[in-house]
Each structure stands twice: as C-alpha cells, then as structure tokens.
MOPAC internal coordinates of N, CA, C and O (Angstrom, degrees):
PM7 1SCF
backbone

  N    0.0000 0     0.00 0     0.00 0    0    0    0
  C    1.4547 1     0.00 0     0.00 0    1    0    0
  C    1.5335 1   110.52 1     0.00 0    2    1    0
  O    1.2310 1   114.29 1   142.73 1    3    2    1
  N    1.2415 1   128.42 1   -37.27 1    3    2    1
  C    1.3398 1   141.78 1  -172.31 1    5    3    2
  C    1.3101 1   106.12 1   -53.07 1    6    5    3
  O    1.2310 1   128.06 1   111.91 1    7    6    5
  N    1.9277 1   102.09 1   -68.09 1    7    6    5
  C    1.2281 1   116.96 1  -179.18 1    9    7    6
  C    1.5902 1   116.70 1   -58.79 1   10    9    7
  O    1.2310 1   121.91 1   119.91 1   11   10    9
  N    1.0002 1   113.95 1   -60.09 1   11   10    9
  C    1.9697 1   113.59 1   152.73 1   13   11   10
  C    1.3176 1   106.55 1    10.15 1   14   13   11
  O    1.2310 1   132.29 1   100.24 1   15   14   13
  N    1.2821 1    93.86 1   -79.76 1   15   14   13
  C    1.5602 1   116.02 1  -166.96 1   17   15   14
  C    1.2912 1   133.33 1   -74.18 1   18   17   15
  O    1.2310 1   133.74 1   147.55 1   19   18   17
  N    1.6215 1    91.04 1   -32.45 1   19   18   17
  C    2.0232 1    93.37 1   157.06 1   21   19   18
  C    1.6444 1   121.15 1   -71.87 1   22   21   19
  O    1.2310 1   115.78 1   162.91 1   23   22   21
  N    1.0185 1   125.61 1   -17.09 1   23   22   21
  C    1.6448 1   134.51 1  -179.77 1   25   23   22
  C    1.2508 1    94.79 1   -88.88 1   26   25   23
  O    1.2310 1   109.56 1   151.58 1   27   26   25
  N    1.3417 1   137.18 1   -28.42 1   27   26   25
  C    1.5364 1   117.81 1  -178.86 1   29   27   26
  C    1.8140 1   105.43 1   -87.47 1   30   29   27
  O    1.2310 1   125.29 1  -163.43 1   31   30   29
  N    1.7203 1   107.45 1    16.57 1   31   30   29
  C    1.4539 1    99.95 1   174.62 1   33   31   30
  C    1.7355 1    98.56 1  -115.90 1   34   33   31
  O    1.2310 1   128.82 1  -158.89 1   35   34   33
  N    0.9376 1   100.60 1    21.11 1   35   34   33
  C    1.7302 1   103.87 1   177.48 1   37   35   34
  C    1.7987 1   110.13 1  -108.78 1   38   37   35
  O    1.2310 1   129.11 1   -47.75 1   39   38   37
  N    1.1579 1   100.05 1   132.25 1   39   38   37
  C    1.6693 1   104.72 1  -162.98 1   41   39   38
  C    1.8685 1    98.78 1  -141.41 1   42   41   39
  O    1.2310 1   130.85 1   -61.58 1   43   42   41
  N    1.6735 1    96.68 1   118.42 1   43   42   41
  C    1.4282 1   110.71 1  -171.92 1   45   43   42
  C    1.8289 1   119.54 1   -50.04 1   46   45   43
  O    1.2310 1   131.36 1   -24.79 1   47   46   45
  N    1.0842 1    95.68 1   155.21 1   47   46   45
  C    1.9963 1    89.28 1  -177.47 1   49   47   46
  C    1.5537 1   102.91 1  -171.13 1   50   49   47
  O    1.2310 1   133.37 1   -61.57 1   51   50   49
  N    1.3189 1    91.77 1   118.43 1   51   50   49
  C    1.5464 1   118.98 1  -171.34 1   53   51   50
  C    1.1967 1   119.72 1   -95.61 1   54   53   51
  O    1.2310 1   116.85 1   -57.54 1   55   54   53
  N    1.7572 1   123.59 1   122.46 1   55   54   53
  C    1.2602 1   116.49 1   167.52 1   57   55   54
  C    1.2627 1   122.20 1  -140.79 1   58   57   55
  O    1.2310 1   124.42 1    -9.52 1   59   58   57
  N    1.9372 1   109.12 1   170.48 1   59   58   57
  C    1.7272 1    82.48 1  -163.49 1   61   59   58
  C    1.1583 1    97.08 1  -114.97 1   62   61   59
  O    1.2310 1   122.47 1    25.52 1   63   62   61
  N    1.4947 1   112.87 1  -154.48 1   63   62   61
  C    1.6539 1   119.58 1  -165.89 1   65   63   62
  C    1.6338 1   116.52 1   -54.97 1   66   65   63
  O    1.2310 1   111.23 1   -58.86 1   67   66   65
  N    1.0379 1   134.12 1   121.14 1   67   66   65
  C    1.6868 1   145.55 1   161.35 1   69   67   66
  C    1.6385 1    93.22 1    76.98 1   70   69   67
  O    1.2310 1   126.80 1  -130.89 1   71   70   69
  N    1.4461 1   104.52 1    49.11 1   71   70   69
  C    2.2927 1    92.89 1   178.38 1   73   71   70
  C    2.0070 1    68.30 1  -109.69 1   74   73   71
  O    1.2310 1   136.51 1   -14.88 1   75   74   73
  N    1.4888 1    85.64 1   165.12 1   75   74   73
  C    1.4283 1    99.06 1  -172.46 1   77   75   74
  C    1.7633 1    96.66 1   -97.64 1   78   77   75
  O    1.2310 1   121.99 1   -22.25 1   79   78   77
  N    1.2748 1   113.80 1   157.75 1   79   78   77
  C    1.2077 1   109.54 1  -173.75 1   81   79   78
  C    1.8836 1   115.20 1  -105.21 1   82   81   79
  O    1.2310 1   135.88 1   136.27 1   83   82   81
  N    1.7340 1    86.86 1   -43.73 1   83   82   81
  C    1.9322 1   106.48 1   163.72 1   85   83   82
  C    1.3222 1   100.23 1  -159.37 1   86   85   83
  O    1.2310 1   124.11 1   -42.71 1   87   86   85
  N    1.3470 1   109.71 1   137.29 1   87   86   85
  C    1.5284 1   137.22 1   175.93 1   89   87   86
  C    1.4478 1   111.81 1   -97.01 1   90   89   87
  O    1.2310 1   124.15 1   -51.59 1   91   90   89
  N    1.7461 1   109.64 1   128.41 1   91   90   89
  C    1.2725 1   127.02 1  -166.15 1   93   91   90
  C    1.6117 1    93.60 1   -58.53 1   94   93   91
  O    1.2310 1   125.64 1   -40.22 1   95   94   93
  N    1.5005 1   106.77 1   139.78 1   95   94   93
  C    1.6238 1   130.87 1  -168.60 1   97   95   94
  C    1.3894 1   106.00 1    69.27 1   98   97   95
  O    1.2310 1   101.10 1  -154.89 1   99   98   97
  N    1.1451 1   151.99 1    25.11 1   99   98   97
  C    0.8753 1   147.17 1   122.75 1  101   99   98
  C    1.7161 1   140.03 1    -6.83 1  102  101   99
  O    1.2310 1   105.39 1   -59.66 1  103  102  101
  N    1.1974 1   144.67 1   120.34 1  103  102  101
  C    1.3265 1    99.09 1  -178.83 1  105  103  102
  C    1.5665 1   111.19 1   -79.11 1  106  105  103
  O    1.2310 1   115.56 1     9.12 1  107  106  105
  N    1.3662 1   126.03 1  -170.88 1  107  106  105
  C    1.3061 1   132.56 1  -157.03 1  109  107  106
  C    0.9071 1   111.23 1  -157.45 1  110  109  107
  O    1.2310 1   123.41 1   -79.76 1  111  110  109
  N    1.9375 1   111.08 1   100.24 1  111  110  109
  C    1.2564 1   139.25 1  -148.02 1  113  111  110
  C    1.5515 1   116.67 1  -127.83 1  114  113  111
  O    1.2310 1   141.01 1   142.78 1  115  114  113
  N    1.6114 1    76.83 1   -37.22 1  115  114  113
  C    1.8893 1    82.73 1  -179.86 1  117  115  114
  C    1.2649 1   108.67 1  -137.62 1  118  117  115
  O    1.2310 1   120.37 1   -25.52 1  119  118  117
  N    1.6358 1   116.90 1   154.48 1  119  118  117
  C    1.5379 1   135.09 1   176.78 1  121  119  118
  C    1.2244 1   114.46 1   -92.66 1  122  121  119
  O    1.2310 1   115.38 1   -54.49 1  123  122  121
  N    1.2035 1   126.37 1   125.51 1  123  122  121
  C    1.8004 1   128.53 1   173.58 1  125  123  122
  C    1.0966 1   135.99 1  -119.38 1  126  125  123
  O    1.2310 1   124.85 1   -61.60 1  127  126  125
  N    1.4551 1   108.29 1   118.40 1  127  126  125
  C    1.5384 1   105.39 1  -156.68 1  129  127  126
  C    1.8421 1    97.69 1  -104.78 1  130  129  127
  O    1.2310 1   118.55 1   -32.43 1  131  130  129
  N    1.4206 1   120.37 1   147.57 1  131  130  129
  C    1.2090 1   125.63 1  -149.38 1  133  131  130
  C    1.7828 1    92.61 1  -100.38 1  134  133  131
  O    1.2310 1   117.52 1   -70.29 1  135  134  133
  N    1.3679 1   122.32 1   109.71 1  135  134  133
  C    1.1479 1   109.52 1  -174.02 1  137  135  134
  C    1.4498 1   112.44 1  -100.72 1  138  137  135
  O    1.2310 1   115.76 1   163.77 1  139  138  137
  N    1.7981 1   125.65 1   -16.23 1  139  138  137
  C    0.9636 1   146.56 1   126.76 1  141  139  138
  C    1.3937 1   128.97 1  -162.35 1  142  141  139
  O    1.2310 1   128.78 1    -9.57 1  143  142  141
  N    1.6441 1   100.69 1   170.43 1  143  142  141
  C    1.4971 1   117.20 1  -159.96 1  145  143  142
  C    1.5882 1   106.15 1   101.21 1  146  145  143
  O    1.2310 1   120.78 1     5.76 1  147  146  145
  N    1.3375 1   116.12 1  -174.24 1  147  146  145
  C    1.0069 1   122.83 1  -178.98 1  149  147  146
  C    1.8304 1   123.69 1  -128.93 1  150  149  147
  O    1.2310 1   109.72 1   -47.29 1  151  150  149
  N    1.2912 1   136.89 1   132.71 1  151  150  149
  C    1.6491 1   101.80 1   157.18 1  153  151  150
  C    1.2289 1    98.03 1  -140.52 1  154  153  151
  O    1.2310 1   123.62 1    15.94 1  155  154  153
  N    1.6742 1   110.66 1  -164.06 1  155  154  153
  C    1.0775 1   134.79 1  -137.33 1  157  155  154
  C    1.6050 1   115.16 1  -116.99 1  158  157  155
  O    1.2310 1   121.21 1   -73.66 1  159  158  157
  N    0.9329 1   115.30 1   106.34 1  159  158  157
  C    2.3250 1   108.77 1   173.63 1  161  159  158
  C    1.5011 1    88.75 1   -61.65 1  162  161  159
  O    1.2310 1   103.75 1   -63.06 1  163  162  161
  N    1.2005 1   147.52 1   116.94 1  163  162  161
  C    1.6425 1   135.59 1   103.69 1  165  163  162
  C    1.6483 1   132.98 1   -70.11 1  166  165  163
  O    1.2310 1   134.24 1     0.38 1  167  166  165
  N    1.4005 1    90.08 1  -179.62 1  167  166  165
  C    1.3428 1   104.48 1  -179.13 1  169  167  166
  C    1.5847 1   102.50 1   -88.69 1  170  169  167
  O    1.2310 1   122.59 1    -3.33 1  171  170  169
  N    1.4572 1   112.64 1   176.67 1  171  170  169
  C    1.7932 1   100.75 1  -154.83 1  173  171  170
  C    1.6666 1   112.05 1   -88.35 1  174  173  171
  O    1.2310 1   128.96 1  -164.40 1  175  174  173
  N    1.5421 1   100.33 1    15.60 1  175  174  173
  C    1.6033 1   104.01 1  -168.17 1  177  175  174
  C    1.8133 1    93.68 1  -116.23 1  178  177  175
  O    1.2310 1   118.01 1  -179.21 1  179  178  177
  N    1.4775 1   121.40 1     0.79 1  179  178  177
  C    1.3046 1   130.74 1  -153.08 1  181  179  178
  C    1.1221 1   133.50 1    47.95 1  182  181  179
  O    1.2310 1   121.50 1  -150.00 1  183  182  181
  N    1.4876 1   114.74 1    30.00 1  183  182  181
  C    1.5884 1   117.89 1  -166.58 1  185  183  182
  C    1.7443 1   100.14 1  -108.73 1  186  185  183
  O    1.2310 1   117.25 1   167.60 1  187  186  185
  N    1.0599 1   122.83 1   -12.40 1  187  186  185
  C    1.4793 1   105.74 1   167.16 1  189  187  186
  C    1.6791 1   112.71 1  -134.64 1  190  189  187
  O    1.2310 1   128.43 1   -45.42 1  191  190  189
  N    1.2557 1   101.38 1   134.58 1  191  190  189
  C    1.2909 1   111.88 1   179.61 1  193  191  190
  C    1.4429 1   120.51 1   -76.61 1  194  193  191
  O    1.2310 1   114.83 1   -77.96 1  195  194  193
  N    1.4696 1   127.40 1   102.04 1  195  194  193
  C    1.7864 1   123.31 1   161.94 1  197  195  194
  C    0.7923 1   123.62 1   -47.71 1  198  197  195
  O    1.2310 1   117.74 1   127.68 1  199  198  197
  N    1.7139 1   121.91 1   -52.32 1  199  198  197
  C    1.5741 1   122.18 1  -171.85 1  201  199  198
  C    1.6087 1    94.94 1  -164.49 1  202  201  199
  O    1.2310 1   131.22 1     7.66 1  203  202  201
  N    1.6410 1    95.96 1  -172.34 1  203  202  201
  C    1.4519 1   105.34 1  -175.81 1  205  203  202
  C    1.3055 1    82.94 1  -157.23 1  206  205  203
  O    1.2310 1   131.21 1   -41.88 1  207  206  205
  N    1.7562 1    95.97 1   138.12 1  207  206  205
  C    1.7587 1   116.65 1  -176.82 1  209  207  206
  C    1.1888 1    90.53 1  -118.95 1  210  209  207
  O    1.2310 1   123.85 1    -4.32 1  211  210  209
  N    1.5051 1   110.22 1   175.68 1  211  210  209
  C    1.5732 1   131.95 1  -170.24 1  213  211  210
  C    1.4425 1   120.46 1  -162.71 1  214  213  211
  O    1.2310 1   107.54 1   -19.03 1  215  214  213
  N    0.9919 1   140.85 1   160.97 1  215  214  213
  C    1.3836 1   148.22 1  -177.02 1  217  215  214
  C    1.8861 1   102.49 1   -14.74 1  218  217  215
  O    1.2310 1   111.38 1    -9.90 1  219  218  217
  N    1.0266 1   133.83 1   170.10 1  219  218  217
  C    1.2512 1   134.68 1   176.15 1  221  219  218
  C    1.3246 1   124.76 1    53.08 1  222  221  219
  O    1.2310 1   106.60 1   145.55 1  223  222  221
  N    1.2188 1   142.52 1   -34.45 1  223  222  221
  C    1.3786 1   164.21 1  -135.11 1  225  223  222
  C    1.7643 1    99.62 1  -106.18 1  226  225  223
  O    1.2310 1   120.27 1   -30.73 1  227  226  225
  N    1.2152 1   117.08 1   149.27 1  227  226  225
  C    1.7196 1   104.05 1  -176.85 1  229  227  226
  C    1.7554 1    93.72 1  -139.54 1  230  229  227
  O    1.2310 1   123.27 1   -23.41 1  231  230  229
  N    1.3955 1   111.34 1   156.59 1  231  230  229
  C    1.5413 1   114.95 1   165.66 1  233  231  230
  C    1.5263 1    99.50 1  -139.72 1  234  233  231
  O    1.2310 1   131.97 1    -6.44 1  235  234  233
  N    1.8818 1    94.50 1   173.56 1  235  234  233
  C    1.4424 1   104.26 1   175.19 1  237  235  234
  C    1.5365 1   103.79 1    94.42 1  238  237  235
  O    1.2310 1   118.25 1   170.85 1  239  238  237
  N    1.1486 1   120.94 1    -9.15 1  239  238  237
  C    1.4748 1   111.82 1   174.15 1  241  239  238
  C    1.6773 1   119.56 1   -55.08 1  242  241  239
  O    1.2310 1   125.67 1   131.99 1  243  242  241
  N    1.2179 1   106.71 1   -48.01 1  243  242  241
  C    1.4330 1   130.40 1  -153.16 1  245  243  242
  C    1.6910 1    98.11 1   -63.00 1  246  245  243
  O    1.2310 1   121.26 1   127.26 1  247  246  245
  N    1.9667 1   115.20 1   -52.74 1  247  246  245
  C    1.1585 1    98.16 1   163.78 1  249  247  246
  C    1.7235 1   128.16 1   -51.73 1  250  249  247
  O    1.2310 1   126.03 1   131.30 1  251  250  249
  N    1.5724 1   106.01 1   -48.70 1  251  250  249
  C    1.6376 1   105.15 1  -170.23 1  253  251  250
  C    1.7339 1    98.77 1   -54.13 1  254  253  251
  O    1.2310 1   120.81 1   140.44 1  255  254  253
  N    1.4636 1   116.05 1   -39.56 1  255  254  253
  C    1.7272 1    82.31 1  -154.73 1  257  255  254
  C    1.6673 1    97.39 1   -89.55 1  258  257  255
  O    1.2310 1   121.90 1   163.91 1  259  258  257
  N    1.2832 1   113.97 1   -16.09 1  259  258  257
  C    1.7506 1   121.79 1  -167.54 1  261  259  258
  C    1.9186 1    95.73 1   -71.72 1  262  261  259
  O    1.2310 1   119.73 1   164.00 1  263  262  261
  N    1.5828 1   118.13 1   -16.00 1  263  262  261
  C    1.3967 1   120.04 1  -164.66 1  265  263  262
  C    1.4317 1   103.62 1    53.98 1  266  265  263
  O    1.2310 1   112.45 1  -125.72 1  267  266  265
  N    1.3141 1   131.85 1    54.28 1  267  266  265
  C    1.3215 1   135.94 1   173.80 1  269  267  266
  C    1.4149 1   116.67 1  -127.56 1  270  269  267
  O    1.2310 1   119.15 1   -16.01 1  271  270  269
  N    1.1016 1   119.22 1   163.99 1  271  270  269
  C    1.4988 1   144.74 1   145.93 1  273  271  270
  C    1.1993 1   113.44 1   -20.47 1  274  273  271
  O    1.2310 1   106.58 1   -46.19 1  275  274  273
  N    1.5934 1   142.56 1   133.81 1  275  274  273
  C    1.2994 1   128.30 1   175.97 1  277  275  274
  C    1.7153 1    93.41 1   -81.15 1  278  277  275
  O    1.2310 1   132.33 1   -25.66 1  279  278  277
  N    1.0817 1    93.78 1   154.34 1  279  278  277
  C    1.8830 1   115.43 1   175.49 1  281  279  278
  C    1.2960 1   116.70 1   -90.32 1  282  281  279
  O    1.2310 1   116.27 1  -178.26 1  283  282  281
  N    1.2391 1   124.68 1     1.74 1  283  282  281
  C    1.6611 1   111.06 1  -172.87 1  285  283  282
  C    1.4222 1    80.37 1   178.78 1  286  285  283
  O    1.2310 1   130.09 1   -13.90 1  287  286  285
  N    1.4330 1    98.14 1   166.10 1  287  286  285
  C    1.7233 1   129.62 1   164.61 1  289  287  286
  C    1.1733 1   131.36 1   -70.27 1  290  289  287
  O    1.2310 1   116.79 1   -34.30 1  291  290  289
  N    0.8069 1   123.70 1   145.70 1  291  290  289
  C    2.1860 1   113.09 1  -174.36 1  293  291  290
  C    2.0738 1    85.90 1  -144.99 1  294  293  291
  O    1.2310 1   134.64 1   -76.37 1  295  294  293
  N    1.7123 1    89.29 1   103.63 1  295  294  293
  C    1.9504 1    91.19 1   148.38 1  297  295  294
  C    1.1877 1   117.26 1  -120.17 1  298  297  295
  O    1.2310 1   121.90 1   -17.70 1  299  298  297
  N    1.2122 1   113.96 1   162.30 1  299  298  297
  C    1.0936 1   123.19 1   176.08 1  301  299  298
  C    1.8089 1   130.97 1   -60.43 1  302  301  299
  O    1.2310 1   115.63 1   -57.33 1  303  302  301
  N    1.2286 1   125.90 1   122.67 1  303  302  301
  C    1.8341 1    96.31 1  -170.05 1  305  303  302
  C    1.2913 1   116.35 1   -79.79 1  306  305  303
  O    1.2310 1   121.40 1   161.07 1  307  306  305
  N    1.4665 1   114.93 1   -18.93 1  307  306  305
  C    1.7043 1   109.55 1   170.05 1  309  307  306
  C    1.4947 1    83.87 1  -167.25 1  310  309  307
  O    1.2310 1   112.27 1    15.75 1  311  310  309
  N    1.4524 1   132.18 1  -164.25 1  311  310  309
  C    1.5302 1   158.98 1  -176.58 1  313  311  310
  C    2.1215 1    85.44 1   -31.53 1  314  313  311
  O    1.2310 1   134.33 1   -54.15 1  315  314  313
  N    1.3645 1    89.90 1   125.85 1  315  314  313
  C    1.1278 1   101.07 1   162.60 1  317  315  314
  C    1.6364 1   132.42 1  -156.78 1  318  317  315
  O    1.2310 1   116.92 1   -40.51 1  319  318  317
  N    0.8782 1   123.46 1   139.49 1  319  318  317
  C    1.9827 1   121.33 1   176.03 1  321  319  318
  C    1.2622 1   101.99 1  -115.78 1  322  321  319
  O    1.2310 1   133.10 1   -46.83 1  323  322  321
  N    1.5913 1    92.28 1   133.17 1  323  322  321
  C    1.7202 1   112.88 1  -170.70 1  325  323  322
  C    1.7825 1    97.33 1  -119.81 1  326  325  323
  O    1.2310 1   110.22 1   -51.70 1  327  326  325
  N    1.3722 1   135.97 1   128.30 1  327  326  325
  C    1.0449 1   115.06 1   144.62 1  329  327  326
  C    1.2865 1   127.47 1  -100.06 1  330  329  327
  O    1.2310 1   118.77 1   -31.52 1  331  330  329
  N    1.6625 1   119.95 1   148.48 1  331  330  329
  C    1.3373 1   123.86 1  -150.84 1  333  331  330
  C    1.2346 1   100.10 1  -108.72 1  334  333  331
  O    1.2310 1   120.61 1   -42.18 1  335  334  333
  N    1.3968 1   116.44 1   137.82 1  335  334  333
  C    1.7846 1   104.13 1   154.90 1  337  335  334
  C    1.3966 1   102.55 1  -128.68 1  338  337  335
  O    1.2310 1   117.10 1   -58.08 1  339  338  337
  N    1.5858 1   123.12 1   121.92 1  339  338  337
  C    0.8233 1   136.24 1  -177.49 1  341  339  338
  C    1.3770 1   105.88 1  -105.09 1  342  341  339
  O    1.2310 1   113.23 1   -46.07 1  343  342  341
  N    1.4998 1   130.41 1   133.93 1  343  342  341
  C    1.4216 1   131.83 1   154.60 1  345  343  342
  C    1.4817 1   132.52 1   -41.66 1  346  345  343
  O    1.2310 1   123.52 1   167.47 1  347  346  345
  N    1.5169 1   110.85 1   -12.53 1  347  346  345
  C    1.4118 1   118.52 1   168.93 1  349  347  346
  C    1.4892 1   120.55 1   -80.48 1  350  349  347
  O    1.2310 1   128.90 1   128.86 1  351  350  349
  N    1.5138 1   100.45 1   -51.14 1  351  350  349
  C    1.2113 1   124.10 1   166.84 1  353  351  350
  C    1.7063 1   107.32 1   -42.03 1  354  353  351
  O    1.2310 1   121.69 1   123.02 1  355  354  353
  N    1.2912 1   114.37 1   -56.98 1  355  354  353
  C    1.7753 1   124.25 1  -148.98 1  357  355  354
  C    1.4795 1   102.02 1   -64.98 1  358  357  355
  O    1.2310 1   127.99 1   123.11 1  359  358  357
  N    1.3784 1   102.22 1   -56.89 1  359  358  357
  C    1.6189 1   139.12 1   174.60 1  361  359  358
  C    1.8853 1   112.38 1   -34.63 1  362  361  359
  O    1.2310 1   130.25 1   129.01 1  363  362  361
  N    1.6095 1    97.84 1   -50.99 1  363  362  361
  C    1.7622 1   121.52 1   160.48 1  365  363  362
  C    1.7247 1   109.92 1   -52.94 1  366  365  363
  O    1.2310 1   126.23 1   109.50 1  367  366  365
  N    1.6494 1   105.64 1   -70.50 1  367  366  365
  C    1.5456 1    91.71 1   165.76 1  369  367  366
  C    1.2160 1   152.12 1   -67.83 1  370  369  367
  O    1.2310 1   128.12 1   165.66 1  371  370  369
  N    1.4488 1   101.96 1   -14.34 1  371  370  369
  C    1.8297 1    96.01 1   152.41 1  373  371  370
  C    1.0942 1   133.13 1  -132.58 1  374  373  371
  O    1.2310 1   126.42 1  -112.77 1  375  374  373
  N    1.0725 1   105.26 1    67.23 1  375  374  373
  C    1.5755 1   151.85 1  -173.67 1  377  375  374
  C    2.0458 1    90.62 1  -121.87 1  378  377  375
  O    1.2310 1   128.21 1   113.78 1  379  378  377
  N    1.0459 1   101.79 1   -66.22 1  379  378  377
  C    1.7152 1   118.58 1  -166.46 1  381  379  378
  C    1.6309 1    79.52 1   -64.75 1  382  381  379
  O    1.2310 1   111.46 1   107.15 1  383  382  381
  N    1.3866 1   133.68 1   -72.85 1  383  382  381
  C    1.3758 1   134.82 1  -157.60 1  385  383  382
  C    1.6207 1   112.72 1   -43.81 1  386  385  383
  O    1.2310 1   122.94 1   138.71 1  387  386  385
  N    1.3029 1   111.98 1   -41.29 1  387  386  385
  C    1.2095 1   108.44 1  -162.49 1  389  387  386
  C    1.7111 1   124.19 1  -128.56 1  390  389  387
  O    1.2310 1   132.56 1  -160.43 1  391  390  389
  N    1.8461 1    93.35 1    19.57 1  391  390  389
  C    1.1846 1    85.16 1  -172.10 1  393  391  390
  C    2.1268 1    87.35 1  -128.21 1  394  393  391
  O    1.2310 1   120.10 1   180.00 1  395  394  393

C-alpha cells in the first residue's frame, strides 16, 4: 500500500539532447529516477564529466535528504524520461488519499 502510493507521487518529465536537467546550487526538491535514456553529472560550467547514469539509476537524493544545494549539474545526453518525485507533489497525494 505504501509503495502504491509513493509511485502515484512520481510524474513523467521529458528532456532532450544537452537541456540541463538541475544546475549545481540549485535548490533540491526533487529525486529522479532515470526511466530512460541516459545523462550526465558535470561540473557547473559543463566541461567535465563525473559520471554517466542510465535507465534504472536515480539522482538528487543527496540534496532532498542532506536539505542542501544540489552539488553538480545533471543534462541530459540525448532523449530522455525522468520520473520525478517531488515532496510537493507527494504531500498533494496524500493529502487527496486520506482526506
């Protein structure tokens, strides 16, 4: 039931080749789990690459639970679907669930 209810706070979001997804200092609101495509951790000018994620893989946690600043950049490397769960969003659905 829990889980139910956390997937109905995840809401699809599409982007295309080199759009940025979150920019280092950012605030850090929402978690994104990579449902496909791939992108990229850079540095905040996009000139060096940290890593490269792919289907399954999620970022952005570290700000939501650290209550921080995002640390780095996340673009997209070409066509990608992210699902988001944002605490605004979640907060909306069970709110609706249980009231």
């Amino acid at each position: 039931m829990v889980v139910r209810a956390l997937s109905r706070c995840l809401q699809p979001a599409y982007y295309l080749r080199h759009e940025y997804i979150v920019r280092k200092d950012d605030v850090a609101e929402e978690i994104f789990f990579i449902d496909n495509g791939k992108v990229e951790v850079v540095s905040e000018d996009g000139a060096v690459v940290f890593d490269t994620m792919s289907s399954g893989e999620a970022f952005g946690e570290v700000g939501v639970i650290n209550e921080a600043p995002r640390n780095a950049s996340v673009i997209s490397r070409g066509p990608v679907v992210l699902l988001v769960f944002s605490d605004v969003v979640c907060t909306a659905c069970i709110v609706r669930r249980f009231i």
